[in-house]
N, CA, C and O atoms as CSV, one atom per row, in Angstrom:
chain,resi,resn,atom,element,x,y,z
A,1,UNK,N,N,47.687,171.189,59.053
A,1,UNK,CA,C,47.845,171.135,60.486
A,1,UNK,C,C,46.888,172.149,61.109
A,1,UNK,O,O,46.364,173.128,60.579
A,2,UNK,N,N,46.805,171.789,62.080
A,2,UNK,CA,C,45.317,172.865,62.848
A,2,UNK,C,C,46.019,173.700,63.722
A,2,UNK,O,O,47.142,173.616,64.219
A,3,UNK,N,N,45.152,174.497,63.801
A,3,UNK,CA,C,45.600,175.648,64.737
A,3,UNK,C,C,46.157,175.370,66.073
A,3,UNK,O,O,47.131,175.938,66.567
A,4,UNK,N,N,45.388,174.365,66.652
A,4,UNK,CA,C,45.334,174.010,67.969
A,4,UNK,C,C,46.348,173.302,68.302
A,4,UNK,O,O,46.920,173.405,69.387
A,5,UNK,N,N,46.760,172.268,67.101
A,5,UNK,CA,C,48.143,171.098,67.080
A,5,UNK,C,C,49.419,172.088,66.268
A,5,UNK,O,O,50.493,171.700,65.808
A,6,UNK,N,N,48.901,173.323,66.297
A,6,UNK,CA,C,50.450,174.046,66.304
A,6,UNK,C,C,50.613,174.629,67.450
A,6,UNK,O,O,51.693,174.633,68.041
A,7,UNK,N,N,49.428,175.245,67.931
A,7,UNK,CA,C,49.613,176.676,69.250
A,7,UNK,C,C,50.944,174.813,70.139
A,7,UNK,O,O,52.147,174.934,70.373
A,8,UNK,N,N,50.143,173.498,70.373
A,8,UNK,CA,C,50.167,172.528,71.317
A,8,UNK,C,C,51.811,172.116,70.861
A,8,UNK,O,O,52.526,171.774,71.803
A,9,UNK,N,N,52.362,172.128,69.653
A,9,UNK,CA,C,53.252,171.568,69.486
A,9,UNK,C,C,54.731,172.913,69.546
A,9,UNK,O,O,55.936,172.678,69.646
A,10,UNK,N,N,54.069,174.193,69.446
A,10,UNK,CA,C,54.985,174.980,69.736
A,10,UNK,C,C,55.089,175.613,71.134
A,10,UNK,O,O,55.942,176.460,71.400
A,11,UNK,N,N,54.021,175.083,72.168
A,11,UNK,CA,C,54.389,175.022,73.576
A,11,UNK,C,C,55.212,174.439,73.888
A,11,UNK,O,O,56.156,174.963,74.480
A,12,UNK,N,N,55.160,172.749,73.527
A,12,UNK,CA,C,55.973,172.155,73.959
A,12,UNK,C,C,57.500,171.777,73.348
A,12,UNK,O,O,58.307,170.979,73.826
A,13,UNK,N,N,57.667,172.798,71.858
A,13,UNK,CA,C,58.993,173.060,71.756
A,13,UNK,C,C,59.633,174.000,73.071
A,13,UNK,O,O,60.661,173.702,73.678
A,14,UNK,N,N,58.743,175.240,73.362
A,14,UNK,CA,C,59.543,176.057,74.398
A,14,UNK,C,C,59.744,175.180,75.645
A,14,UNK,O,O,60.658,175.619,76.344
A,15,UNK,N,N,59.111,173.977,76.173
A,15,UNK,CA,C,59.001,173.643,77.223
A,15,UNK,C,C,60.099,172.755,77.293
A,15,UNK,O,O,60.773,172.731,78.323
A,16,UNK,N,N,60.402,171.928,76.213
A,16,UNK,CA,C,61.539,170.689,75.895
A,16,UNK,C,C,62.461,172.040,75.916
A,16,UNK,O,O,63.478,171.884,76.592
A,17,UNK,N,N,62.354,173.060,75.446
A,17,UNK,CA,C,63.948,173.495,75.734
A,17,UNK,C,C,64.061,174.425,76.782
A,17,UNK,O,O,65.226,174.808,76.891
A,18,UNK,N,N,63.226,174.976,77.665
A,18,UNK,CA,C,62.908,175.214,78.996
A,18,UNK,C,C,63.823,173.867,79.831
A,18,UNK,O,O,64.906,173.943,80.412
A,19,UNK,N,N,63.068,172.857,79.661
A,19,UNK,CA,C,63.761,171.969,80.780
A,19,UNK,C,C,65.198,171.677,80.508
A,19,UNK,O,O,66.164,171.734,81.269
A,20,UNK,N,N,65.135,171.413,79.489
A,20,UNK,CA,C,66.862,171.611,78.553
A,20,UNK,C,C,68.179,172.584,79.187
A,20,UNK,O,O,69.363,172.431,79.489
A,21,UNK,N,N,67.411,173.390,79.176
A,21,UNK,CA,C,68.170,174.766,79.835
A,21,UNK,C,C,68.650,174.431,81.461
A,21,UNK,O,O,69.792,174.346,81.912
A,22,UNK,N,N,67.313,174.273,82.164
A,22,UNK,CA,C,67.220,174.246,83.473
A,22,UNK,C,C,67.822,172.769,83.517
A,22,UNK,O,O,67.622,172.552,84.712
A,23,UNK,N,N,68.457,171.536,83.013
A,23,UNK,CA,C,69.191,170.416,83.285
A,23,UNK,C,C,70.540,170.774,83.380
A,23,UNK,O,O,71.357,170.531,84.268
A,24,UNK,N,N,70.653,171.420,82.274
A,24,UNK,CA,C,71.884,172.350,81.717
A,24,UNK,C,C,72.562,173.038,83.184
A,24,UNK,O,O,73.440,172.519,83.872
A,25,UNK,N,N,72.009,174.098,83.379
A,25,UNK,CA,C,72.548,174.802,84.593
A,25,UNK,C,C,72.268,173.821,85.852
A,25,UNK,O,O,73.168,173.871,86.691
A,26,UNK,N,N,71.520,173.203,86.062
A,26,UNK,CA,C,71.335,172.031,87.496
A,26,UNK,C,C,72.362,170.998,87.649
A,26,UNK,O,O,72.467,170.378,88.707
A,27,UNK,N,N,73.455,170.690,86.207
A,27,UNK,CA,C,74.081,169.991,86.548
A,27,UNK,C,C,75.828,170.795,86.419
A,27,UNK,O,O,76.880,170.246,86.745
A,28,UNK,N,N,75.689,172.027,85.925
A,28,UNK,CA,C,76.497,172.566,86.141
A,28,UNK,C,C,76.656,173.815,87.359
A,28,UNK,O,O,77.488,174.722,87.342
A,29,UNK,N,N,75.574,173.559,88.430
A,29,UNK,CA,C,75.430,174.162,89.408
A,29,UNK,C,C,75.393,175.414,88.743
A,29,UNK,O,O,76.324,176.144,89.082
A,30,UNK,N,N,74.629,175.893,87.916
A,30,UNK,CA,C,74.293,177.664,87.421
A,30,UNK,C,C,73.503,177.949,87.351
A,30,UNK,O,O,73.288,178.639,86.354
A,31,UNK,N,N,72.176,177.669,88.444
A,31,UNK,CA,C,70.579,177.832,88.055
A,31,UNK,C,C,70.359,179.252,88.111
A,31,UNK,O,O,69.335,179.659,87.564
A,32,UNK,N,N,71.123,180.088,88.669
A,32,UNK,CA,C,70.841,181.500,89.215
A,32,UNK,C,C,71.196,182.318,87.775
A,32,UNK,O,O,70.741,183.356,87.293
A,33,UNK,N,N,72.090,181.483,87.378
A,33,UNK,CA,C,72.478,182.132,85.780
A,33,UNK,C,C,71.512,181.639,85.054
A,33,UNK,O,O,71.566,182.380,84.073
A,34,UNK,N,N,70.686,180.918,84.862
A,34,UNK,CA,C,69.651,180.778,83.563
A,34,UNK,C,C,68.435,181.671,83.477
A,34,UNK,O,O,67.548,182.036,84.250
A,35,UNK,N,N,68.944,181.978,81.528
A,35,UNK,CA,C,67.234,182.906,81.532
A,35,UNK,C,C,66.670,182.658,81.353
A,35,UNK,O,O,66.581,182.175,80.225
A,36,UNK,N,N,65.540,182.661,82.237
A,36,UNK,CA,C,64.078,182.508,82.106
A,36,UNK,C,C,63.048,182.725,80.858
A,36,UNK,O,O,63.536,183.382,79.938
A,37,UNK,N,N,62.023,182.387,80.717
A,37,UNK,CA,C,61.311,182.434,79.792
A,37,UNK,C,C,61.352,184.685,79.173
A,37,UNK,O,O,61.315,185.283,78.098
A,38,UNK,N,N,61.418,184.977,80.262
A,38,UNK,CA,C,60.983,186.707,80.785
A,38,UNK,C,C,62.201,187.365,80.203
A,38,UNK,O,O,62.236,188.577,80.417
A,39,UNK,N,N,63.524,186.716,79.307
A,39,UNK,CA,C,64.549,187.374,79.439
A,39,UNK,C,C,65.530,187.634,80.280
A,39,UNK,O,O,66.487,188.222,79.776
A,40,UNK,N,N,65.609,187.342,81.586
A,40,UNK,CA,C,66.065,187.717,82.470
A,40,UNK,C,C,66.731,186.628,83.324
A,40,UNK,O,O,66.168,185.550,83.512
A,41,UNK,N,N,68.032,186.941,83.877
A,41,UNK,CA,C,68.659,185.671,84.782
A,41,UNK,C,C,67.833,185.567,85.780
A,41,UNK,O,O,67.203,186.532,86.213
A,42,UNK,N,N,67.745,184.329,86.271
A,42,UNK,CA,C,67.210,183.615,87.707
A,42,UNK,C,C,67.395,184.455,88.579
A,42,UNK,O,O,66.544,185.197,89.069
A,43,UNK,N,N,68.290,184.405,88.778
A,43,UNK,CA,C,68.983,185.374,89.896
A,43,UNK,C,C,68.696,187.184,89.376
A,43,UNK,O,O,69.738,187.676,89.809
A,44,UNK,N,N,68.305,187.773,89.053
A,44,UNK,CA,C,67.803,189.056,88.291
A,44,UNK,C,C,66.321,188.669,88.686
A,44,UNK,O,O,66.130,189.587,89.483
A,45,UNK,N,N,65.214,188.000,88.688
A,45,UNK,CA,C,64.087,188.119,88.877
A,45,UNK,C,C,63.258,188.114,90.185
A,45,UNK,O,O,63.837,187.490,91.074
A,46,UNK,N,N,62.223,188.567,90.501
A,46,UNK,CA,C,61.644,188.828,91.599
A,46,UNK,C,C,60.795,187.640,92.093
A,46,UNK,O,O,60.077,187.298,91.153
A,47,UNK,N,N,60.592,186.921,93.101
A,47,UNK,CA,C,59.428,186.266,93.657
A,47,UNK,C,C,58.701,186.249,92.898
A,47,UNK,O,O,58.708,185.247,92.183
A,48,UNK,N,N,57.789,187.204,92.646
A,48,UNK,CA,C,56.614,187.310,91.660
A,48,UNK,C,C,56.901,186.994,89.945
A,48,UNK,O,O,56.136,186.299,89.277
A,49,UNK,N,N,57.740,187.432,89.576
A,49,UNK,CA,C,58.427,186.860,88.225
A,49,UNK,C,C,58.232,185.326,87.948
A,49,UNK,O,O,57.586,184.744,87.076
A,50,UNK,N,N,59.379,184.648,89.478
A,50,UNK,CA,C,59.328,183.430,89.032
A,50,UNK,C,C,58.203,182.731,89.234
A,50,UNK,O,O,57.969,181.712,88.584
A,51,UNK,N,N,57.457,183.159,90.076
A,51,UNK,CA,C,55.682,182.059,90.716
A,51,UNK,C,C,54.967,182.681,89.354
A,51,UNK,O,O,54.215,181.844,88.855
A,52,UNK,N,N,55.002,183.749,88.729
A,52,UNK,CA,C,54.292,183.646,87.113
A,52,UNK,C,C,54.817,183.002,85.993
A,52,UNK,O,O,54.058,182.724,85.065
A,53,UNK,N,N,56.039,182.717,85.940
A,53,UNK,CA,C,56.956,181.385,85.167
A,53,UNK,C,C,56.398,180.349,85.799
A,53,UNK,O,O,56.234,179.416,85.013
A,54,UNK,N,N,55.954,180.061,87.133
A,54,UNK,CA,C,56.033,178.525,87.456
A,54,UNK,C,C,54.521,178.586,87.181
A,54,UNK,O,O,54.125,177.421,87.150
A,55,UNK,N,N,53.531,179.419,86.973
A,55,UNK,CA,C,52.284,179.456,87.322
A,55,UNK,C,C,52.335,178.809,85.672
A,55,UNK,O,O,52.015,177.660,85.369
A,56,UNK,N,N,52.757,179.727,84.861
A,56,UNK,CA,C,52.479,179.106,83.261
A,56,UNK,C,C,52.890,177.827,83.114
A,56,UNK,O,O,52.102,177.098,82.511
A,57,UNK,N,N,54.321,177.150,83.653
A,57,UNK,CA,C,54.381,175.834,83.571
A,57,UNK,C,C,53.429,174.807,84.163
A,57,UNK,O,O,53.150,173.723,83.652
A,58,UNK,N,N,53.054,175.203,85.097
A,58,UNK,CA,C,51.648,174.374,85.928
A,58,UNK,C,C,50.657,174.197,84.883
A,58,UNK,O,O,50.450,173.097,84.369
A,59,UNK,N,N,49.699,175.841,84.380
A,59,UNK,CA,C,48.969,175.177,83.271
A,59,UNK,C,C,49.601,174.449,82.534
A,59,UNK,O,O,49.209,173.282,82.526
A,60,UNK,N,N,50.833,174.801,81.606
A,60,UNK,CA,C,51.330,173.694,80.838
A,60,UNK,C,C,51.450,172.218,81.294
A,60,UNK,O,O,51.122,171.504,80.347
A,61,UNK,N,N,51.717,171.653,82.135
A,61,UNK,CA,C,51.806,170.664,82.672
A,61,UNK,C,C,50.347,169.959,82.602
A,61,UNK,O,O,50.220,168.799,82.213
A,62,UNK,N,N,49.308,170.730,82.995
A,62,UNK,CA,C,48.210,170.113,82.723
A,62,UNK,C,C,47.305,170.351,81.901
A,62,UNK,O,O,46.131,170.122,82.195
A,63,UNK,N,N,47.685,170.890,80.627
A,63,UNK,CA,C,47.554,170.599,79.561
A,63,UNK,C,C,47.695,169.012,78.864
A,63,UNK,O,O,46.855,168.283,78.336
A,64,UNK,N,N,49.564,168.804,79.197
A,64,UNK,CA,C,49.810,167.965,78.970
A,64,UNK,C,C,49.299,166.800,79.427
A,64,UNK,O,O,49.252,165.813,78.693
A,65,UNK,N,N,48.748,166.778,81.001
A,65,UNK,CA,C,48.528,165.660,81.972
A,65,UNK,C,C,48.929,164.778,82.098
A,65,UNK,O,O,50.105,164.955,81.781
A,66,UNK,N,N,48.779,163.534,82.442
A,66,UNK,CA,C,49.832,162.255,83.318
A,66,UNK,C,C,50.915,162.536,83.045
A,66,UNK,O,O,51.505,162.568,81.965
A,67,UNK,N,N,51.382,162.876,84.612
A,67,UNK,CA,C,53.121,162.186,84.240
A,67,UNK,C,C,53.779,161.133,83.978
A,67,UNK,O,O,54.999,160.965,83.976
A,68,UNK,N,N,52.642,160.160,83.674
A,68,UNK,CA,C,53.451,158.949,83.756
A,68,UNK,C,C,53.539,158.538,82.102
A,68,UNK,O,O,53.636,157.339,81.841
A,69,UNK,N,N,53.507,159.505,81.006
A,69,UNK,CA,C,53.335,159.966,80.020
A,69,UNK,C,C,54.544,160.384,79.737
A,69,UNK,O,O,55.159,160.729,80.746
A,70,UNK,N,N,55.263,160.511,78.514
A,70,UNK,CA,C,56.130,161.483,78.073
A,70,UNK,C,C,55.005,162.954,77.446
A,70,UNK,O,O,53.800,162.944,77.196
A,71,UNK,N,N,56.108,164.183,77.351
A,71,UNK,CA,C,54.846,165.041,76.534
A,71,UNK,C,C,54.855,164.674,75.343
A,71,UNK,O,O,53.875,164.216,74.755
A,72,UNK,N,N,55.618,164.787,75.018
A,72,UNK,CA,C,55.503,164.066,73.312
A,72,UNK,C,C,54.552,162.854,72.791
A,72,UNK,O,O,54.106,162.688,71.656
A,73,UNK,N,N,54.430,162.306,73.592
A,73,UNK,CA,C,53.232,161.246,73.185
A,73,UNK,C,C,52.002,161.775,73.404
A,73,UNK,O,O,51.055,161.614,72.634
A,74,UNK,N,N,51.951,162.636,74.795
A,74,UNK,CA,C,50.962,163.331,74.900
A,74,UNK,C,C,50.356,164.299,73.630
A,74,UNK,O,O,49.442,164.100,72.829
A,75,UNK,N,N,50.971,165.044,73.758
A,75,UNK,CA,C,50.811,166.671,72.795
A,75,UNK,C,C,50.542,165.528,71.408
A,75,UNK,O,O,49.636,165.920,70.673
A,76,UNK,N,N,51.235,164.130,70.949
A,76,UNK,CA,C,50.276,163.423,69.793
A,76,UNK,C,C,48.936,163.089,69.969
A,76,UNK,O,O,48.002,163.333,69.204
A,77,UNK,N,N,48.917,162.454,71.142
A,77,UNK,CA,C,47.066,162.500,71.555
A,77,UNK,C,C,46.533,163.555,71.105
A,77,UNK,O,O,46.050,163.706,69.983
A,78,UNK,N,N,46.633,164.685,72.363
A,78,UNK,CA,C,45.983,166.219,72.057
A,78,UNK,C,C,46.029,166.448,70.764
A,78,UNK,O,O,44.940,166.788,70.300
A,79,UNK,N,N,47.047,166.374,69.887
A,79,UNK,CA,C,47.321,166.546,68.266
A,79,UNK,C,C,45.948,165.850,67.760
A,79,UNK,O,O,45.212,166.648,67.179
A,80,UNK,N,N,45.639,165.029,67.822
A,80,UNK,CA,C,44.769,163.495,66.927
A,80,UNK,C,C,43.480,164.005,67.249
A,80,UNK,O,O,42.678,163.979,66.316
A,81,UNK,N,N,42.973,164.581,68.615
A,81,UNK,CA,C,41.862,164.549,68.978
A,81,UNK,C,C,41.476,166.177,68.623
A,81,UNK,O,O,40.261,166.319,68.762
A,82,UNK,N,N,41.938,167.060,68.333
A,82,UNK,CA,C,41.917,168.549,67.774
A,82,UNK,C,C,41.380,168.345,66.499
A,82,UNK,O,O,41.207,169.300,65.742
């Protein structure tokens, strides 16, 4: 396995369980209770905290590109072509 189709496939383990988390508390109304990538509850972090969490998911996101994509099929592309 290559370097590149691990760094790609262990992003998007944190990210599948990133959103995991954040479904988790969104449907149990507890978003302020979830920790963030940073350690820290939602509600515990600063403006700037969370726009550098959302800033890393943005690159991640377009990493991945189309949404009209799952990532997982994606991150196999990116995988194949590495």
């Amino acid at each position: 396995m290559t370097n590149l189709k691990q760094s790609i496939e262990r992003e998007l383990s944190k990210v599948q369980r990133f959103a995991a988390t954040i479904e988790h508390h969104a449907a149990n109304g507890t978003l302020l209770d979830m920790i963030l990538p940073n350690g820290k509850r939602l509600g515990d972090c600063t403006g700037e905290e969370v726009g550098e969490i959302g800033a890393r998911m943005t690159e991640i996101s377009k990493l991945l590109g189309s949404q009209d994509q799952k990532p997982r099929v994606r991150v196999k592309a990116l995988s194949r072509a590495a």
